[in-house]
DOTISE-57969 format. One record per residue: residue in one letter; z, y, x of N, C-alpha, C, O in turn. Coordinates in steps of 0.2 Angstrom, whole numbers, plus 5000, padded with zeros to 4 digits. Atoms other than C-alpha are relative to their C-alpha. Example, Ala and Ser with C-alpha at 12.3 -4.5 7.8 and 13.67 -1.06 7.14 Angstrom:
<pts>
<res = A nw = 5000 nv = 4994 nu = 5004 caw = 5039 cav = 4978 cau = 5062 cw = 5000 cv = 5006 cu = 5004 ow = 5003 ov = 5005 ou = 5009>
<res = S nw = 4999 nv = 4994 nu = 4996 caw = 5036 cav = 4995 cau = 5068 cw = 5003 cv = 5005 cu = 4996 ow = 5004 ov = 5011 ou = 4999>
</pts>
This chain:
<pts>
<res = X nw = 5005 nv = 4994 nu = 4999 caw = 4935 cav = 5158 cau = 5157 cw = 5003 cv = 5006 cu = 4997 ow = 5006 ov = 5004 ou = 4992>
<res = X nw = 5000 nv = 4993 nu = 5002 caw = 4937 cav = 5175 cau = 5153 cw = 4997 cv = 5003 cu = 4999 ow = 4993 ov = 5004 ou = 5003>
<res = X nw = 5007 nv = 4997 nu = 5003 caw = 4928 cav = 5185 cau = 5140 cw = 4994 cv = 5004 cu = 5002 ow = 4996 ov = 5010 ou = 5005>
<res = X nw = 5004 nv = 4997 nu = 4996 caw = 4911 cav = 5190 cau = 5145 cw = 4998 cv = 5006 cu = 4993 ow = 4998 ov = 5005 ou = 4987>
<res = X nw = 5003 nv = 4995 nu = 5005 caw = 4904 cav = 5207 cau = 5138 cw = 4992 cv = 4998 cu = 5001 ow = 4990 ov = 4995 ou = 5006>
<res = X nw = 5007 nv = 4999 nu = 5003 caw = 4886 cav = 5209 cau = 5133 cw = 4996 cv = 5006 cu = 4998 ow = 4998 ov = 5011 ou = 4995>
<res = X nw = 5001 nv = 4993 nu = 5002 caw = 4875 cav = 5221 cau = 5131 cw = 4993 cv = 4997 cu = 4995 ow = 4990 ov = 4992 ou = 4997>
<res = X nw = 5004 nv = 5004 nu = 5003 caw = 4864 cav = 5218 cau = 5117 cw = 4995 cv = 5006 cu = 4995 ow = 4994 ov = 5006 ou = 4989>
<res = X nw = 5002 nv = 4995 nu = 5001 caw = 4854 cav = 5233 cau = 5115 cw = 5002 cv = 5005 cu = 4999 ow = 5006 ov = 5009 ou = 5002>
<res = X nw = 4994 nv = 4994 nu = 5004 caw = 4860 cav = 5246 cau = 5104 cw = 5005 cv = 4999 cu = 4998 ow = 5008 ov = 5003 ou = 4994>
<res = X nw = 4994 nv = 5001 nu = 5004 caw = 4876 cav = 5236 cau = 5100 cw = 5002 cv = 4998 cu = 5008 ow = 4999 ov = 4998 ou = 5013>
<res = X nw = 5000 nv = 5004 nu = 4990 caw = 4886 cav = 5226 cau = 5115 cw = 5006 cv = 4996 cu = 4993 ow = 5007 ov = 4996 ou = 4988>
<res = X nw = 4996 nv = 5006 nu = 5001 caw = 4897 cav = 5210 cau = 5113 cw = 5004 cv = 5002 cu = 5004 ow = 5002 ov = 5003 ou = 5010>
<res = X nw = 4992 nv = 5002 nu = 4997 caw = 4915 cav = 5210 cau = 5117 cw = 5005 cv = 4996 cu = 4998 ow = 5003 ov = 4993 ou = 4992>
<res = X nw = 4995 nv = 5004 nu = 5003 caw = 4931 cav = 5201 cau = 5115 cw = 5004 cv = 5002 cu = 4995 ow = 5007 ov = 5007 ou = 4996>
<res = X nw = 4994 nv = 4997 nu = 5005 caw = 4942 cav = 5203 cau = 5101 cw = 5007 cv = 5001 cu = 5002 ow = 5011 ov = 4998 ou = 5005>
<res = X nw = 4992 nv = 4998 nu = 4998 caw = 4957 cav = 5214 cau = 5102 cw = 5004 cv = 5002 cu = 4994 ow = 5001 ov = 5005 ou = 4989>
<res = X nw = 4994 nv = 4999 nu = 5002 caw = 4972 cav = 5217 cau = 5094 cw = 5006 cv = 5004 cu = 5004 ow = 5012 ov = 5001 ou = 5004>
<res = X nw = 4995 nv = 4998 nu = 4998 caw = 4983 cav = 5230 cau = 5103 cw = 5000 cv = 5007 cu = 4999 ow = 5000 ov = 5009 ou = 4993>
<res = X nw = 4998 nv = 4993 nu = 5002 caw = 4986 cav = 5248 cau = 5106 cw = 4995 cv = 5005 cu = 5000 ow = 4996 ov = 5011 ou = 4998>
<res = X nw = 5008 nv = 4997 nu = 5000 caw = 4968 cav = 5254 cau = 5110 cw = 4995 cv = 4998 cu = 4996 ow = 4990 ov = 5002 ou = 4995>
<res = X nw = 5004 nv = 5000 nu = 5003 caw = 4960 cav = 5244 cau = 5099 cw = 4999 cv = 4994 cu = 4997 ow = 4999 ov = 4989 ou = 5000>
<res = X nw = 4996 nv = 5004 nu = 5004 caw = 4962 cav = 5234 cau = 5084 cw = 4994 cv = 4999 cu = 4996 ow = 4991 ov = 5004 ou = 4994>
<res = X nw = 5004 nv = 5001 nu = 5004 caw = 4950 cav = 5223 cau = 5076 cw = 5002 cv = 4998 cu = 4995 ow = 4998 ov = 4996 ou = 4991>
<res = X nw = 4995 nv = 5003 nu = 5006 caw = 4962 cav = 5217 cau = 5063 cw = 4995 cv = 5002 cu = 4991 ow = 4992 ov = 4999 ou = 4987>
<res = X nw = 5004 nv = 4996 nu = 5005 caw = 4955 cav = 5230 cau = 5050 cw = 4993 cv = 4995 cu = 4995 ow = 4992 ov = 4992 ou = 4990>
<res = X nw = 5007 nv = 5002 nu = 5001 caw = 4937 cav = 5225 cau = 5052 cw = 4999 cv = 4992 cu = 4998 ow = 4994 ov = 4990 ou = 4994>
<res = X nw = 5001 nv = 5005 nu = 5001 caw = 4940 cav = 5206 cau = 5053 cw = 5004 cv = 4999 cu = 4992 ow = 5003 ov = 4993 ou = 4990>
<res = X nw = 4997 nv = 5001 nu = 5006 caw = 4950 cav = 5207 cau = 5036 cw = 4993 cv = 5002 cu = 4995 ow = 4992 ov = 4999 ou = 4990>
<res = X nw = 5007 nv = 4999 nu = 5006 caw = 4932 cav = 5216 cau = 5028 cw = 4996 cv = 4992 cu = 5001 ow = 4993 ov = 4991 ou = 4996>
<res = X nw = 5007 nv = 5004 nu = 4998 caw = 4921 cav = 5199 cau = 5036 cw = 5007 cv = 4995 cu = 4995 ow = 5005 ov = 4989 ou = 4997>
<res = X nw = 4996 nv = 5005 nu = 5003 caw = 4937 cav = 5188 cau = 5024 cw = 5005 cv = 4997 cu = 5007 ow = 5011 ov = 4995 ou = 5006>
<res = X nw = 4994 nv = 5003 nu = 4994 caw = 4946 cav = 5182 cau = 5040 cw = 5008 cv = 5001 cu = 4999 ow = 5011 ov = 5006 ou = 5002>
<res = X nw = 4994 nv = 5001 nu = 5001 caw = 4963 cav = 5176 cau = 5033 cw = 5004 cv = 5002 cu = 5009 ow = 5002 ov = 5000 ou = 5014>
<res = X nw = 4997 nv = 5003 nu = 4995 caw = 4977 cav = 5180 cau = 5046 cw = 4995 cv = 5007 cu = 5007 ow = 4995 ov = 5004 ou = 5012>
<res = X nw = 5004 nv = 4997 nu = 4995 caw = 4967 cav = 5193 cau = 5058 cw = 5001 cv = 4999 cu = 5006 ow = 4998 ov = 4997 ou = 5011>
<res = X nw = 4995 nv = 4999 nu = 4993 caw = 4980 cav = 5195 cau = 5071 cw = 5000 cv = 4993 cu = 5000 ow = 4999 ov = 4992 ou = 5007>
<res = X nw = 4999 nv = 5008 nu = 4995 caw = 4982 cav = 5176 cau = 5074 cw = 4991 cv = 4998 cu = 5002 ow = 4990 ov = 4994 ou = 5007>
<res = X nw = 5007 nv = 5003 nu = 5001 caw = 4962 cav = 5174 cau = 5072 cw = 4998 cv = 5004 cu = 5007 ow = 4995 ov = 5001 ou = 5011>
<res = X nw = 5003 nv = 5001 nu = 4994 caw = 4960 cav = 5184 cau = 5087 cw = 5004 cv = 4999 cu = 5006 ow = 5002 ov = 4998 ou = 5012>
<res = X nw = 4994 nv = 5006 nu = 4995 caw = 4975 cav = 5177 cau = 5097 cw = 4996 cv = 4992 cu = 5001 ow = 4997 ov = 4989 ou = 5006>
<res = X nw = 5001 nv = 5006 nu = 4999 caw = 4966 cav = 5160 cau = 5093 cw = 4992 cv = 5002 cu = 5004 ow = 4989 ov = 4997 ou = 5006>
<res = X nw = 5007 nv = 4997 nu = 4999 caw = 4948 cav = 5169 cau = 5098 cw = 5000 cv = 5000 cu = 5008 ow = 4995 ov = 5001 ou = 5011>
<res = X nw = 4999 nv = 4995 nu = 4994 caw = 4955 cav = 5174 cau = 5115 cw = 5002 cv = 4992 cu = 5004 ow = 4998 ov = 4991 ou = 5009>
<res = X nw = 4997 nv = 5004 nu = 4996 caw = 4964 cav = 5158 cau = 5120 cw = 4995 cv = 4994 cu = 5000 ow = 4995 ov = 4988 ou = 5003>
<res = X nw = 5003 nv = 5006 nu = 4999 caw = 4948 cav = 5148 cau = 5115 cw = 4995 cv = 5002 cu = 5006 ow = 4991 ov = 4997 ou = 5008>
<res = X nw = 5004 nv = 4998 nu = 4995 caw = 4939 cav = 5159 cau = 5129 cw = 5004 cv = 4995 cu = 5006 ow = 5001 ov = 4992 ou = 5011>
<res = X nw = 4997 nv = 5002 nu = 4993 caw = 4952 cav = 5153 cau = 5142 cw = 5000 cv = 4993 cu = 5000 ow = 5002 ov = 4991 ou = 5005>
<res = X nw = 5000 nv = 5007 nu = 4999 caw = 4950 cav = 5135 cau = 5135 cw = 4991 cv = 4998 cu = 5000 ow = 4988 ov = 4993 ou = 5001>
<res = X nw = 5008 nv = 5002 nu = 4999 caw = 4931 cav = 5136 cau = 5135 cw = 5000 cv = 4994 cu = 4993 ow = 4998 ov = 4988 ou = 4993>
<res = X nw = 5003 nv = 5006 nu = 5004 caw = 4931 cav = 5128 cau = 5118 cw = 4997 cv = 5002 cu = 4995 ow = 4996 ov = 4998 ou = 4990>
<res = X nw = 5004 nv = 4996 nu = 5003 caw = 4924 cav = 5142 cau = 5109 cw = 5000 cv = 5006 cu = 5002 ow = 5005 ov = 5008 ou = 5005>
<res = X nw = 5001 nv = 4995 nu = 4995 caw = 4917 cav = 5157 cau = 5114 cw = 4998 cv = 5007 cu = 4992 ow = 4993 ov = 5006 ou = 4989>
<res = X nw = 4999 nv = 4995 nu = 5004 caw = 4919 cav = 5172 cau = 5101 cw = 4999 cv = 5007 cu = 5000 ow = 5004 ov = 5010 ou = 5002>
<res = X nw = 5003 nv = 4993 nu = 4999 caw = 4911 cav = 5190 cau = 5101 cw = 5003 cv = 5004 cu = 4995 ow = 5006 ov = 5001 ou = 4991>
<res = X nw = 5003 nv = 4995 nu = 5002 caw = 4913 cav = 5206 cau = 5093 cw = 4996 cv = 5006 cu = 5000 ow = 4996 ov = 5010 ou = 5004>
<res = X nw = 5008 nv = 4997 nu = 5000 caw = 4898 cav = 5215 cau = 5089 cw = 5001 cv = 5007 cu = 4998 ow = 5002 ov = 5009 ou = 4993>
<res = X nw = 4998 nv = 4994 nu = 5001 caw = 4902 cav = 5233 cau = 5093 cw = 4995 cv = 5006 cu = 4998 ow = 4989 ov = 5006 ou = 5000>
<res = X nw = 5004 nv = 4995 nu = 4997 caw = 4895 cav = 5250 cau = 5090 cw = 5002 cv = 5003 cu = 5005 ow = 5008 ov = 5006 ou = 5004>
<res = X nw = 5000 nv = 4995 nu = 4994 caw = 4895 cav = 5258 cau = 5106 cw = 5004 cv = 5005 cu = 5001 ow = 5009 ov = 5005 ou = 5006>
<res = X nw = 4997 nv = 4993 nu = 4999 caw = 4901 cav = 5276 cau = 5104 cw = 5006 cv = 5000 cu = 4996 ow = 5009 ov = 5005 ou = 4995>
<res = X nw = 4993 nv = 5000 nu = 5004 caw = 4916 cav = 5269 cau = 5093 cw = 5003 cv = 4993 cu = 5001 ow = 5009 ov = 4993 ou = 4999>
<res = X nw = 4997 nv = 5003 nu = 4998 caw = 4920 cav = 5254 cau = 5100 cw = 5002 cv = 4993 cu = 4992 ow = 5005 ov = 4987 ou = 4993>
<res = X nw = 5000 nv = 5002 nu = 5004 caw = 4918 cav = 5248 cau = 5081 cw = 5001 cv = 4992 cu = 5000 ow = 4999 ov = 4989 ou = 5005>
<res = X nw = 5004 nv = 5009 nu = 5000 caw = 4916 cav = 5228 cau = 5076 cw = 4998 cv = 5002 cu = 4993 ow = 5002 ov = 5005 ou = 4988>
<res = X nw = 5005 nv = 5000 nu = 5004 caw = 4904 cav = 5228 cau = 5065 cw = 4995 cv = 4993 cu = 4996 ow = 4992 ov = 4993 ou = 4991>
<res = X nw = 5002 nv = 5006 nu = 5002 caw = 4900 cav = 5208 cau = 5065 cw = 5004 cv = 4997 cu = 5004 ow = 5007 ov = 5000 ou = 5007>
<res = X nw = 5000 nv = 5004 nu = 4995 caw = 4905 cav = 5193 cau = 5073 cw = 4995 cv = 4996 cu = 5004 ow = 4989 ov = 4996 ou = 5001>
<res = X nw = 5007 nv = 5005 nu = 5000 caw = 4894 cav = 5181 cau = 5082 cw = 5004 cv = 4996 cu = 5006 ow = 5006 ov = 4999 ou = 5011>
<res = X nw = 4998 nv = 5006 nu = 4997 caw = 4901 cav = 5164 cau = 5090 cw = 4995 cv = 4995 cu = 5004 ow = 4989 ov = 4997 ou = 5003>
<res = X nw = 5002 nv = 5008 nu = 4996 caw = 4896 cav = 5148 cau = 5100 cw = 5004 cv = 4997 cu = 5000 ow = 5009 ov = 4999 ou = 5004>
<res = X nw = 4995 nv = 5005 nu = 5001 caw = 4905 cav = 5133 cau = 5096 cw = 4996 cv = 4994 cu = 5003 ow = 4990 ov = 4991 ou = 5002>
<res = X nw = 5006 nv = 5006 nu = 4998 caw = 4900 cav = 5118 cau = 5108 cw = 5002 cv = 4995 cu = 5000 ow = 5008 ov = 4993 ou = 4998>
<res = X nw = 4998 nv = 5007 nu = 5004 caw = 4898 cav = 5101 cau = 5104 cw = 4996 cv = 4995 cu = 5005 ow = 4991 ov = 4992 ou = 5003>
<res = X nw = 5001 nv = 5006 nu = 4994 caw = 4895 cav = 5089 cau = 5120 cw = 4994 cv = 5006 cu = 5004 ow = 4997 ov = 5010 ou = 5008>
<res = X nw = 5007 nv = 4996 nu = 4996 caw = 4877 cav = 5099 cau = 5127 cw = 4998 cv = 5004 cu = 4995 ow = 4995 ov = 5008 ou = 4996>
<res = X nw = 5002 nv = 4993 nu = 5005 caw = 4875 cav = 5108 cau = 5111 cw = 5005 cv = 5006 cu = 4999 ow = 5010 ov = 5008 ou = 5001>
<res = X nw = 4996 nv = 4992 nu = 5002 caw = 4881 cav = 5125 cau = 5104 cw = 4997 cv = 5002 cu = 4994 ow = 4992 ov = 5004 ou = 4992>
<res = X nw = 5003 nv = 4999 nu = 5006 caw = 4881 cav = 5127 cau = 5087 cw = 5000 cv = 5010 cu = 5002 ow = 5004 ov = 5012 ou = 5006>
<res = X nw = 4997 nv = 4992 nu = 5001 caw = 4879 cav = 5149 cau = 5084 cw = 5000 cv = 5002 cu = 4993 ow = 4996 ov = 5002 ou = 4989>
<res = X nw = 4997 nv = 4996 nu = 5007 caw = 4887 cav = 5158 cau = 5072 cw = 5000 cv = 5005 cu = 4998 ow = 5002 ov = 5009 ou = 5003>
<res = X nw = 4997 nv = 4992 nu = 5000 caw = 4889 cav = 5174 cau = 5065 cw = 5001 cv = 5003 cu = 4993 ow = 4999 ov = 5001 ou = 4988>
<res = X nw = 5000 nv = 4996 nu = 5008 caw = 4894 cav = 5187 cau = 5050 cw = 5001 cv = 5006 cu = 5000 ow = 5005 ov = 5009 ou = 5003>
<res = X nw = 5003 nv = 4991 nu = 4998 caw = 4889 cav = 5205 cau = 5049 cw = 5004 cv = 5002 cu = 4994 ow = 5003 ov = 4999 ou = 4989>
<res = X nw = 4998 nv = 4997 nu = 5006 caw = 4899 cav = 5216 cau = 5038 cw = 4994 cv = 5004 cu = 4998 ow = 4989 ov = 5004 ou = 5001>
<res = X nw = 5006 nv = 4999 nu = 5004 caw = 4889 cav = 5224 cau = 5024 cw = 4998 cv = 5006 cu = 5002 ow = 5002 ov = 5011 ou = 5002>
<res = X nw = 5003 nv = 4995 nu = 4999 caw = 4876 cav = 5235 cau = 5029 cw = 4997 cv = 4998 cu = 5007 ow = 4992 ov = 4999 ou = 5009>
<res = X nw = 5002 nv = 5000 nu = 4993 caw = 4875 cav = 5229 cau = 5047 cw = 4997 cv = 4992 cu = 5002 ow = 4999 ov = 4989 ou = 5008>
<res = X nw = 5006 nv = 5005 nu = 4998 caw = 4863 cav = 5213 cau = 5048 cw = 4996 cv = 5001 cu = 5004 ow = 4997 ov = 4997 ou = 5009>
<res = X nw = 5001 nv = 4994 nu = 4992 caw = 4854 cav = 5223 cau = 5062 cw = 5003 cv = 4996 cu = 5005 ow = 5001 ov = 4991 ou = 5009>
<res = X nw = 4996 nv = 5002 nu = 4993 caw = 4867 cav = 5220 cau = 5074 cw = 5000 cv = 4992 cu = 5000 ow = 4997 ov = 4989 ou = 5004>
<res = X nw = 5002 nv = 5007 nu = 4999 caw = 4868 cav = 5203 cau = 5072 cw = 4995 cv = 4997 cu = 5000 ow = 4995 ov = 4993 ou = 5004>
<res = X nw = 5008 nv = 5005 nu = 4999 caw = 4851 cav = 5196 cau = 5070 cw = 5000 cv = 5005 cu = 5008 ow = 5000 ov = 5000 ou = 5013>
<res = X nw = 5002 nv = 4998 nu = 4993 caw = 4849 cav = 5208 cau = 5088 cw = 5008 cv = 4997 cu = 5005 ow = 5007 ov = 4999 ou = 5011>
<res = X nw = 4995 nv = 5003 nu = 4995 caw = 4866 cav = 5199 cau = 5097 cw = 5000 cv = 4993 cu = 4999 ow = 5005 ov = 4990 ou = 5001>
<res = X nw = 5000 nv = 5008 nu = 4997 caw = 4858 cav = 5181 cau = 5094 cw = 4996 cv = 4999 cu = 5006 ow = 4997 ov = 4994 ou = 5009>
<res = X nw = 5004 nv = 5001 nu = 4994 caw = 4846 cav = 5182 cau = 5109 cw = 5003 cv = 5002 cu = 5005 ow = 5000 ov = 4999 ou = 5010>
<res = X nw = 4996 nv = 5000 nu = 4997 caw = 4859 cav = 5188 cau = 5119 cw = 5005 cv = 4997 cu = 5002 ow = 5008 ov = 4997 ou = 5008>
<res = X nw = 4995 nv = 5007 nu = 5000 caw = 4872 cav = 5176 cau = 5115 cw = 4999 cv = 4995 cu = 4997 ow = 5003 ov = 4991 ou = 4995>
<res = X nw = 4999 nv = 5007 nu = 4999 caw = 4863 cav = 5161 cau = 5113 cw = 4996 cv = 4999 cu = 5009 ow = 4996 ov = 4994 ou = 5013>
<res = X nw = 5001 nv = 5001 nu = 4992 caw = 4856 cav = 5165 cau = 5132 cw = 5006 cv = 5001 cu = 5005 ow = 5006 ov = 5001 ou = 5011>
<res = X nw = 4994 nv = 4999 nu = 4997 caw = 4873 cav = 5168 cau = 5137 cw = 5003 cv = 4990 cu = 5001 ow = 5005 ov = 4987 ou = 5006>
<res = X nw = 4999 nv = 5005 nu = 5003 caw = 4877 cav = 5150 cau = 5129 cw = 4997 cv = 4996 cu = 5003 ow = 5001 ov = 4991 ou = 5006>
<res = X nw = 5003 nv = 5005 nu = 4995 caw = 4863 cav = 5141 cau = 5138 cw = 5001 cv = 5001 cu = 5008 ow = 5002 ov = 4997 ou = 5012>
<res = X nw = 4998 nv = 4996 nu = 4992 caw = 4864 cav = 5153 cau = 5155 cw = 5008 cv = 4996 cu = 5004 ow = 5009 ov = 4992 ou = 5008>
<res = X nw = 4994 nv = 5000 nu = 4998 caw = 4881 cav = 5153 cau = 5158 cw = 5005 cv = 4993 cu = 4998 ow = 5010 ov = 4991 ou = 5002>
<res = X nw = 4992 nv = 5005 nu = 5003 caw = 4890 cav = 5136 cau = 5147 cw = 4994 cv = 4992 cu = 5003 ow = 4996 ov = 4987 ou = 5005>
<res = X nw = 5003 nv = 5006 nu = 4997 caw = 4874 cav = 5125 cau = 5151 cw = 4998 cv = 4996 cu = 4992 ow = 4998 ov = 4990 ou = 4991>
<res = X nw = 5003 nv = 5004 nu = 5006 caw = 4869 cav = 5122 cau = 5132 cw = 4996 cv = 5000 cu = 4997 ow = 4992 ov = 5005 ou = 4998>
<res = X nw = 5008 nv = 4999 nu = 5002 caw = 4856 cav = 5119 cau = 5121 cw = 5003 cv = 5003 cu = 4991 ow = 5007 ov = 5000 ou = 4987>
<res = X nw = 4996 nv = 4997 nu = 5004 caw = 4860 cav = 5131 cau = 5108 cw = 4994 cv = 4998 cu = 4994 ow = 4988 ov = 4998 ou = 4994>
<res = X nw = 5004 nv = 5003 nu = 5006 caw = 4854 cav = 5124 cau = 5091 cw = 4998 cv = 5007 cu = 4997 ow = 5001 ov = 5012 ou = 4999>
<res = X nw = 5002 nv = 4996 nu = 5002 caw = 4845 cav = 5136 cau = 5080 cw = 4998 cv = 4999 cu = 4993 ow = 4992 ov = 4998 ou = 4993>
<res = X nw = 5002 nv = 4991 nu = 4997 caw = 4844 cav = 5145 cau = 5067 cw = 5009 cv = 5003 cu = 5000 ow = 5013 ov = 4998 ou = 4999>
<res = X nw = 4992 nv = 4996 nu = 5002 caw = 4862 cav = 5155 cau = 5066 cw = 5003 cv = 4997 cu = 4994 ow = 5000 ov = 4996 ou = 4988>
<res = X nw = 4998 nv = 5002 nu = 5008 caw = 4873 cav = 5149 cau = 5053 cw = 5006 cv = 5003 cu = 4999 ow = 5011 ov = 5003 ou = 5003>
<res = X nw = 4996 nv = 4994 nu = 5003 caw = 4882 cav = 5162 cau = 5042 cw = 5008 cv = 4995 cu = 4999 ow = 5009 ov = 4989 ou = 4997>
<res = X nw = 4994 nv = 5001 nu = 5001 caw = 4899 cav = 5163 cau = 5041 cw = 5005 cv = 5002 cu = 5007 ow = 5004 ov = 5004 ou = 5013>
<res = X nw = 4995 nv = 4997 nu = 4993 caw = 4916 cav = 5166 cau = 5052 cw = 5003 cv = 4993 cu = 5001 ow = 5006 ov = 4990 ou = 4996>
<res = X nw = 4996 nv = 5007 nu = 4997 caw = 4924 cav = 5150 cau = 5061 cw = 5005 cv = 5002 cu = 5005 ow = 5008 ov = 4997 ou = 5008>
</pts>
């Protein structure tokens, strides 16, 4: 599959990138994620394996990542995940109703709840 954006009010859901337009490297080094650049190499290829499904939680007018927020499925369930750099819990608590309805919509799962912090 290949990554779906989202709109998730005032923020939107995209895939993580790494190239010459736009580099979430930075941003994923402030949330601890060891390794950024492989982290979203392995974020990308788990969309095309469908065996994890991985956001960045943009502001809009800058294209920023600002959180993440995940689903990780486990037979008909979907664990969701997420971790907001500091200042921006906002954005994340408003891109779990949009990505855990994408999760059950689109992957066919029962997405467990509630959100469990951290980056996987």
């Amino acid at each position: 599959m290949q990554p779906v954006e989202i709109n998730a009010g005032a923020w939107y859901l995209r895939s993580l990138r790494a190239d010459d337009r736009i580099t979430d490297v930075p941003a994923l080094s402030l949330l601890g994620v060891d390794a950024p650049g492989d982290y979203v190499a392995k974020a990308n290829a788990d969309w095309e394996s469908e065996t994890h499904f991985v956001w960045a939680i943009c502001i809009p007018t800058t294209g920023e990542l600002i959180a993440l927020i995940g689903v990780t499925p486990y037979g008909d369930s979907g664990r969701l995940w997420g971790q907001a750099r500091e200042g921006y819990d906002e954005a994340l608590d408003a891109a779990i109703g949009p990505a855990s309805r994408f999760a059950e919509g689109a992957l066919g799962l029962v997405v467990e709840q509630p959100l469990s912090h951290g980056v996987r």
